[in-house]
N, C-alpha and C positions, 0 to 999 in steps of 0.2 A: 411571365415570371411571378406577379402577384399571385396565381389562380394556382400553381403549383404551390406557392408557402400557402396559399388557404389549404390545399389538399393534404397539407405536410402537419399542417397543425391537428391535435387532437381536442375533439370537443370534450366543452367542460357544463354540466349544467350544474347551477346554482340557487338558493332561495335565500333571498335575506330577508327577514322576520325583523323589521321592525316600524316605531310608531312617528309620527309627521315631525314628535319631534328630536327623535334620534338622526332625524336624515338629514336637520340640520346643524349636526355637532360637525365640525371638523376631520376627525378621523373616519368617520364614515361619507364623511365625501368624498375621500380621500382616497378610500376605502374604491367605491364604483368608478371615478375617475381612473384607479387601476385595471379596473375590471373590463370598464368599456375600451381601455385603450390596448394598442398590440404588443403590449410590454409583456404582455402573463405569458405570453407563449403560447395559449390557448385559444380556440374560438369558444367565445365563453356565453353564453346564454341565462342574460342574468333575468330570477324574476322575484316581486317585490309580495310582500304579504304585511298588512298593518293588523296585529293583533286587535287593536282596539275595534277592526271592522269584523275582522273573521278569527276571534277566539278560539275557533278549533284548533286551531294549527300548532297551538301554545300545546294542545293534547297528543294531538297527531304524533308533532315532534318530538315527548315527552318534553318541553323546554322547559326550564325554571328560571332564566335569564332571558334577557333584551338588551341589546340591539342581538341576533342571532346568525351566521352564515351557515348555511347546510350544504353540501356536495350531495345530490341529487344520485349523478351519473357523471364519471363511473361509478360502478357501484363497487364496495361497498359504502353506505352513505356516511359523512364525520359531520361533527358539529361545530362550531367556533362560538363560543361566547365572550362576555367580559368586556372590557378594556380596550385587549389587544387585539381583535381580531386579525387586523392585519398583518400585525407579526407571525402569528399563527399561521394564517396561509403562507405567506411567505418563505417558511419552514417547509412547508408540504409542499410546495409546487414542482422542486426540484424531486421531489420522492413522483409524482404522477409522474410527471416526466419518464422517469426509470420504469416505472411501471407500464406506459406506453410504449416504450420501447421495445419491452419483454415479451407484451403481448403481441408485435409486428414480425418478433420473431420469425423465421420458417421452422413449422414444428417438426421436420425430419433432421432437422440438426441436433448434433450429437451433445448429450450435455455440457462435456468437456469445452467444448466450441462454446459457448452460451454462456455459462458461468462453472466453473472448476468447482466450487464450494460449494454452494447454493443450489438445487433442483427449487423447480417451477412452484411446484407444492411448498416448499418449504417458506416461499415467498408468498403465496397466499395465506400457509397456516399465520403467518407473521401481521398480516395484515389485522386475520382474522382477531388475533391477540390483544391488537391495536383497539380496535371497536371495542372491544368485549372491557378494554380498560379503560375507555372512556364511555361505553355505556356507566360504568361503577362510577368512575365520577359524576357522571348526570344524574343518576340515583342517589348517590352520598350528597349531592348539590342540591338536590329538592329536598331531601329530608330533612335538609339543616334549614331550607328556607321554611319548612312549613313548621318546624319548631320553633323557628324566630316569630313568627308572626302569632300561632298559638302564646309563646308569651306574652308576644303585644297584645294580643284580644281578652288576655290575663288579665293585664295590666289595667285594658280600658274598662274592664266592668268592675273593677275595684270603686268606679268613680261613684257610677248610681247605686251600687250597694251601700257606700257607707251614704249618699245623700237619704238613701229610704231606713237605714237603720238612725240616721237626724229626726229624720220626721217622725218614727215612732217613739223614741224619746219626749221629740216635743210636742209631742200630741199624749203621751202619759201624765208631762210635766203642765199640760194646759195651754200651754203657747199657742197651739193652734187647736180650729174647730176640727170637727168629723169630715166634714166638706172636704176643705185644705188637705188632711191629712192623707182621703181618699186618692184627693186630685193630684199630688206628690207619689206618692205609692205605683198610681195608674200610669205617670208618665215614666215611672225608673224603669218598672216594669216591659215601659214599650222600648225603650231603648237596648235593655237587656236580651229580649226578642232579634232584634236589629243586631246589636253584637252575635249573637247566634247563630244568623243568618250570615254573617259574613265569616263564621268558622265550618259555616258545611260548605261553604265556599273552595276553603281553603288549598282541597284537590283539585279543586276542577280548573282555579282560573288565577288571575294573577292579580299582586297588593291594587296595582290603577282600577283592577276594573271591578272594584270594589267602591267605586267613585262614581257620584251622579252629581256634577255640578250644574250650577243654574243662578237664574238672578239672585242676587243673597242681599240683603240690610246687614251690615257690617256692627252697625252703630247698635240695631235691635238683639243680635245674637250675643255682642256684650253687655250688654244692661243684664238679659239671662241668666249670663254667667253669672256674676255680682251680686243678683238676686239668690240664686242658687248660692253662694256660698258666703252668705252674709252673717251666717252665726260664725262660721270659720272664724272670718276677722275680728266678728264685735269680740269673742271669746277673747282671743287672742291680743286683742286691745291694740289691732293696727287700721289705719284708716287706708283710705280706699281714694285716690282724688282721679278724675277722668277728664282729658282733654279731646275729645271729639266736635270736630266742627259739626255744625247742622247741616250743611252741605255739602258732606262726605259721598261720595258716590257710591251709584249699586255696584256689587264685583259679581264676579265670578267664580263662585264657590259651590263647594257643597256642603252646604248648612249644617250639619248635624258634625262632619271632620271639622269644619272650622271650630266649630263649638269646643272638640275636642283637644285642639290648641289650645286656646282659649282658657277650659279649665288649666290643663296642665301647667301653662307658664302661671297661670293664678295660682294654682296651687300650691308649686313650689318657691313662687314668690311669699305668700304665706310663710310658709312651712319655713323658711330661712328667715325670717323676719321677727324681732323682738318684740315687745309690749312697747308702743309709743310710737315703732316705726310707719311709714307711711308707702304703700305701694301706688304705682302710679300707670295709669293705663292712656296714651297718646294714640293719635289716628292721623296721619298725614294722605291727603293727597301729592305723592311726588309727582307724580308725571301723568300724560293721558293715558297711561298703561296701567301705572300700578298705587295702590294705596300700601302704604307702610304702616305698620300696628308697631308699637314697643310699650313692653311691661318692664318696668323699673324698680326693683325694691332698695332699701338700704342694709344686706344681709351681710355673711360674712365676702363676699366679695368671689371671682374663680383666677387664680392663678391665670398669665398669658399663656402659657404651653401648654395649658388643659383645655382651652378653648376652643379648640375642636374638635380633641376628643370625645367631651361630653356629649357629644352628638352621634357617637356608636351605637353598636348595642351591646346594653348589659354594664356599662361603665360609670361609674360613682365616684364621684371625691373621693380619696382617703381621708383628708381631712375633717367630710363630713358623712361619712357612711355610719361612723358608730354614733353618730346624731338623734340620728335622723333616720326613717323606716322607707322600703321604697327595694325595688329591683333594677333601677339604674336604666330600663329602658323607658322613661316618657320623653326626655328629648327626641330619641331615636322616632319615637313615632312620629313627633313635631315634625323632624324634619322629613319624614318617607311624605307625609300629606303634605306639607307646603311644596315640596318637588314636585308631588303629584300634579299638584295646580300651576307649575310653569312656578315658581317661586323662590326666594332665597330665606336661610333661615341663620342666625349669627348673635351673638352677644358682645357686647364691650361694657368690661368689668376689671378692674384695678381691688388686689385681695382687701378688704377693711373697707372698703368705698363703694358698697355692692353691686349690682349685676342688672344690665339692661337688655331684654333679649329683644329684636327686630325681626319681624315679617313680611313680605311683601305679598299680596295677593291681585291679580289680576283684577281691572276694571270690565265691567260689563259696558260692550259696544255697540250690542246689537247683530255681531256677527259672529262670534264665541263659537264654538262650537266643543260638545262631549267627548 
């Protein structure tokens, strides 16, 4: 009896496209535990691809999203992304179904017999339709992701531009020697290089693997920052106080995106802050995993119902857009790199009582891995 329902069933192959640690979210567990079991109706042949190992397949597939499900065979192949993958399938399985069926047919039977309305053809051109409209989504889906991120790489070289147009001010002004002024110039410059490299990127491969974390000094990439934007504040007549133990652990980062944090929450702690106020830079180690960062100013404060939204992209206060200069995606980047890193990224802020933003970044264990 078993060996007739294996015969009865129609094979399904599959590829799920995703990374070590999409496979341990819930809904894609949830997700294979359907797949392995004889619920689908299917003999289902599932196999597994971690971009982060083998980047092709992100091209292969044209994919612009992660976690990813492919239908292999039968052909024609679909794609699943997003959220819901499973819902998605879920939808289609009843349509293969119908489709296995059509095809078991015997093809001397008479249309009428088969289906009254419908010829065979007409059900493939339908298919054909199908693909072709969600090829245009996967098209329409990469093109909006590669112009989101083109703003971001906008965005990020805003930073060493204006720090190397400081330094040729104050190198006019006297402030600094020819040396200095050189050795500021040389490093915006390289960074600028580095942003460029990760915009011819931007077809080939995806925001993580744009990422090279390793052991990082948490304590030494903020002092950097502080340094780098120390006219900012003296101008500005806000001080700077920093609670960093000495014993803060190495994490797990990538130096140069931390950094990038880093400025940004300084910046626009800054940048919301009056003459006299005081920003304030904490380092906790919470746990044997993670170290927590918070930048705290005393600025106009964020509303509770916008507090998570500021973490889109492209979204600004109202209350303080006409302020204040800015495109509305630095949080957004904030939070794409600390996710990257396994991380959480959040603020608690009360409006008039200003705004604390918190990060968590992974410890370095010895066993970490890219």
């Amino acid at each position: 009896m078993d060996e007739e329902y294996e015969k009865g069933r129609r094979k399904l192959k599959l590829l799920l496209v995703a990374s070590r640690q999409h496979l341990s979210r819930g809904d894609i567990r949830t997700l294979i535990n359907f797949l392995e079991s004889e619920v689908s109706g299917f003999e289902v042949s599932l196999q597994f691809s971690d971009p982060t190992e083998q980047p092709e397949v992100l091209e292969l597939h044209r994919l612009v999203a992660i976690p990813a499900l492919i239908k292999i065979n039968p052909q024609p192949k679909q794609i699943f992304a997003g959220s819901k993958i499973f819902d998605q399938l879920k939808n289609w399985l009843p349509r293969w179904e119908q489709e296995g069926l059509i095809s078991g047919l015997d093809l001397n039977l008479r249309i009428s017999d088969a289906d009254a309305t419908r010829t065979r053809r007409e059900v493939l051109l339908e298919d054909e339709l199908l693909v072709l409209r969600q090829e245009n989504e996967t098209l329409s889906a990469r093109v909006e992701s590669q112009e989101r991120l083109l703003r971001m790489v906008a965005h990020e070289l805003r930073t060493p531009l204006s720090a190397a147009v400081l330094a040729i001010q104050s190198q006019e002004l006297g402030q600094i020697n020819q040396e200095k002024f050189q050795e500021v110039v040389k490093r915006r410059l390289e960074e600028i290089e580095l942003l460029s490299k990760d915009l011819l990127q931007v077809g080939s491969t995806r925001w993580e693997a744009l990422f090279n974390p390793q052991k990082s000094n948490l304590s030494n990439i903020t002092a950097e920052v502080i340094l780098e934007l120390e006219k900012l504040w003296l101008a500005r007549g806000v001080g700077v106080n920093t609670d960093i133990p000495s014993d803060l652990p190495i994490v797990f980062a990538d130096q140069r995106r931390m950094r990038q944090v880093l400025l940004n929450l300084m910046e626009n702690a800054l940048k919301y802050s009056r003459k006299g106020d005081t920003v304030s830079i904490t380092m906790l180690h919470r746990t044997d995993q993670w170290v927590q960062c918070s930048i705290c100013d005393q600025g106009p404060g964020i509303p509770e119902d916008e507090q998570q939204r500021i973490f889109l992209d492209r979204v600004r206060l109202p209350q303080t857009s006409s302020e204040t200069p800015g495109f509305g995606i630095g949080l957004s980047v904030c939070r794409r790199i600390v996710e990257v890193h396994g991380g959480k990224i959040w603020v608690v802020s009360e409006p008039g009582q200003g705004a604390c933003f918190h990060f968590t970044v992974p410890v370095w264990n010895g066993d970490n891995k890219s």
